[in-house]
C-alpha positions as CSV (number, residue, x, y, z in Angstrom):
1,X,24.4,11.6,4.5
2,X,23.2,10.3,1.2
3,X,21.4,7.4,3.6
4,X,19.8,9.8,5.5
5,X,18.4,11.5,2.2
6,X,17.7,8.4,0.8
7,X,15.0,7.5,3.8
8,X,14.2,10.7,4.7
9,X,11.0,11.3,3.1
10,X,9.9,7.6,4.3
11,X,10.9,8.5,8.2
12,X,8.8,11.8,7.6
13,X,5.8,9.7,6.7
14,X,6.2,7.7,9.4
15,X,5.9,10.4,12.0
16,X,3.5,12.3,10.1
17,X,1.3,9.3,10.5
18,X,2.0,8.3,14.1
19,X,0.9,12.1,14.4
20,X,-2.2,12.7,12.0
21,X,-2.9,9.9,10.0
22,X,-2.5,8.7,6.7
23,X,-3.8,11.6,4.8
24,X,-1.1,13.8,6.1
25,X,1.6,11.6,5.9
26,X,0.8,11.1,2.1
27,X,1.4,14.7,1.8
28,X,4.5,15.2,3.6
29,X,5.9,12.2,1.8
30,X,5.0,14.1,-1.3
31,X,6.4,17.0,0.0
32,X,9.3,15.6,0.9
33,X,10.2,14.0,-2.1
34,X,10.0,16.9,-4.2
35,X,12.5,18.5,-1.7
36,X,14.8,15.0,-1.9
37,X,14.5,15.6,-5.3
38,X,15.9,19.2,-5.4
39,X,18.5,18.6,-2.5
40,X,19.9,16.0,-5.1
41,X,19.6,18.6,-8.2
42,X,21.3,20.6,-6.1
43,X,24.3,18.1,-4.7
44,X,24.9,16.6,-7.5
45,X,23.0,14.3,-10.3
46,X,19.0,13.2,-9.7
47,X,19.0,9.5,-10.0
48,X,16.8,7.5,-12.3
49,X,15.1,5.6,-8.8
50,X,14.9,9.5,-7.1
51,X,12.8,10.3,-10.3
52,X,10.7,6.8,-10.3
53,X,10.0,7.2,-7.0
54,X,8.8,10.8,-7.3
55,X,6.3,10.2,-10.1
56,X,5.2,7.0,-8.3
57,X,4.4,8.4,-4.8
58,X,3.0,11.6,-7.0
59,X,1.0,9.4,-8.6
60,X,-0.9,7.1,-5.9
61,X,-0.2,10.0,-3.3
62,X,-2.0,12.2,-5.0
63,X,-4.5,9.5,-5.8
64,X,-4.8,9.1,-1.8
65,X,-5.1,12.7,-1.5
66,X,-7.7,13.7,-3.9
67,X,-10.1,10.9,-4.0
68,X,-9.5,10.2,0.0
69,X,-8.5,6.9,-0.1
70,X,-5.5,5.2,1.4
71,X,-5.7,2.1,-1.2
72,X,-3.8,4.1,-3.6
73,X,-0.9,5.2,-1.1
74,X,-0.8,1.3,0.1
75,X,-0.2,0.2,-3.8
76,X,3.0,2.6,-4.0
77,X,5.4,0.5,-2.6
78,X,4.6,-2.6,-4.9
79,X,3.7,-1.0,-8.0
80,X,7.5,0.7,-6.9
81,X,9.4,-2.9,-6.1
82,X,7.7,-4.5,-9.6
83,X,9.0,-2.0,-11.8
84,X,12.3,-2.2,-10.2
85,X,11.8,-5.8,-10.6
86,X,11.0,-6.0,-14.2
87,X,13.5,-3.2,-15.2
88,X,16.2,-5.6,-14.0
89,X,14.5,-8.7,-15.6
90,X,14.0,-6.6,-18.7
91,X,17.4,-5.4,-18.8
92,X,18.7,-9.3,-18.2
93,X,16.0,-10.8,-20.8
94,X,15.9,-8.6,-23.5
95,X,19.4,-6.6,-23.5
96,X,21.0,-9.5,-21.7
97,X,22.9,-6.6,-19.9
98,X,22.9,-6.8,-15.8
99,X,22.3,-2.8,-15.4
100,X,23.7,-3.5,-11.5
101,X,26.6,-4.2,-12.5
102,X,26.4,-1.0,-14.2
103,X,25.4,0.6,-10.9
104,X,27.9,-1.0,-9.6
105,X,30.8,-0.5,-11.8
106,X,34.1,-0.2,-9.6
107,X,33.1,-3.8,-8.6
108,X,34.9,-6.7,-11.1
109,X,32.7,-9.7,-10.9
110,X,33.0,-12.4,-13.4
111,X,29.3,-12.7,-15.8
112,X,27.9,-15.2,-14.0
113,X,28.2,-13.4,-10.5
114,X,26.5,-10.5,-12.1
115,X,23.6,-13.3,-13.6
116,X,23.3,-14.4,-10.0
117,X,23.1,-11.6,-8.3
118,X,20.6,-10.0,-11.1
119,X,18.3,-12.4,-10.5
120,X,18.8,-12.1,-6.4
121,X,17.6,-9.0,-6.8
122,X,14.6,-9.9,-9.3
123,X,13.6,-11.9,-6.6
124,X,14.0,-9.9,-4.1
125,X,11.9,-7.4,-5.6
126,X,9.2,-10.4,-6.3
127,X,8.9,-10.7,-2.6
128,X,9.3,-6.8,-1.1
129,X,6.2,-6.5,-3.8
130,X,4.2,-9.3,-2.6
131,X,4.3,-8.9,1.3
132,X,3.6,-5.3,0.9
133,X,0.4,-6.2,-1.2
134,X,-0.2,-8.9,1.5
135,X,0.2,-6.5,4.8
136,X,-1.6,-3.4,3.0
137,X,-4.9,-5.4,2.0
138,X,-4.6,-8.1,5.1
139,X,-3.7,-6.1,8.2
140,X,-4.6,-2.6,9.6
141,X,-3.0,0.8,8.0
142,X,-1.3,1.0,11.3
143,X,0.5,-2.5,10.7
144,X,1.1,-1.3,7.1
145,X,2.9,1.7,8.1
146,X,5.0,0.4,10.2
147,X,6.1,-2.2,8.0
148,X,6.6,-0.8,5.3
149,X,9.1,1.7,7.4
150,X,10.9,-0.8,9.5
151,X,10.3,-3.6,8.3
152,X,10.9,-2.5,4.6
153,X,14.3,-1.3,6.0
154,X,15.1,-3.8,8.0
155,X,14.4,-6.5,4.5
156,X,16.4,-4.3,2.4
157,X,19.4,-3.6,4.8
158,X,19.5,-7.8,6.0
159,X,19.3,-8.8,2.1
160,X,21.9,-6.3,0.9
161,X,24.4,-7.2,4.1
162,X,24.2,-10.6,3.1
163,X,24.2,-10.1,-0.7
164,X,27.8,-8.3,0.2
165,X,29.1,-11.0,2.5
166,X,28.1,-13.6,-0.7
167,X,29.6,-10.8,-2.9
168,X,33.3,-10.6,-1.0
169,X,34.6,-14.3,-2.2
170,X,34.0,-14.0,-6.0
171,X,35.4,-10.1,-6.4
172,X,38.3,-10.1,-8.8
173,X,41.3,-8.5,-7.7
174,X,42.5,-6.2,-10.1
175,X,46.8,-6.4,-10.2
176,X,48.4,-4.3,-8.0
177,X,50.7,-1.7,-9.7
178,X,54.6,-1.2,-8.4
């Protein structure tokens, strides 16, 4: 369920532009992010992405909306990806803390694991960011839009399956207990 709430709002653009374009699926992924962000309030805790997300696609949404340009809307997803990026490098560089480990807590790594797969995900973030900027301002809307639903996915679900198969032989067993 929490997948499904996770994408929703994304899926919802999708049709909505498939249906009437890109002005109307800026709104209805504005829309619907303000209701992802209440079913969350309401379930349980908002997360600190939910909320970065909803000021972001606010933001350039709105942006799109108001002065009638899709620029703005086509910027979301790498402004988005950077500043997941450099919160991550941030948090490595200047608290030398790896905040996905954090995320991540019932998960016993040793340090360097968690350096590694900081860093993975620095760059990861690096690239997302870059081949949105290149398929926004290189390729039609049309091309955009559909990368950036199933091809966005399809990045983030292939990195993260292999980032857990490269997890599963450096996990620390914790000691059973009789």
């Amino acid at each position: 369920m929490q997948l499904v709430a996770d994408y929703l709002p994304l899926i919802l653009f999708f049709i909505a532009f498939k249906w009437q374009g890109i002005y109307v699926a800026t709104a209805v992924a504005i829309a619907a992010s303000i209701v992802q962000i209440a079913w969350f309030a309401w379930r349980s805790k908002v997360s600190t992405v939910h909320w970065l997300s909803l000021v972001i696609i606010v933001v350039f949404g709105g942006a799109t909306l108001l002065l009638q340009d899709e620029t703005f809307i086509k910027w979301k997803p790498t402004v988005l990806y950077g500043l997941f990026g450099l919160v991550l490098a941030v948090g490595k560089l200047a608290f030398r803390r790896d905040w996905i480990a954090a995320l991540l807590k019932d998960i016993s790594l040793p340090a360097p694991v968690w350096s590694t797969v900081t860093w993975s995900w620095i760059a990861f973030f690096a690239v997302m960011a870059v081949a949105n900027w290149y398929i926004a301002f290189h390729f039609t809307t049309e091309t955009w839009v559909n990368f950036k639903v199933w091809g966005g996915i399809g990045m983030f679900l292939a990195f993260a399956l292999a980032q857990g198969v490269w997890l599963a032989r450096h996990i620390v067993e914790s000691p059973q207990k009789p």
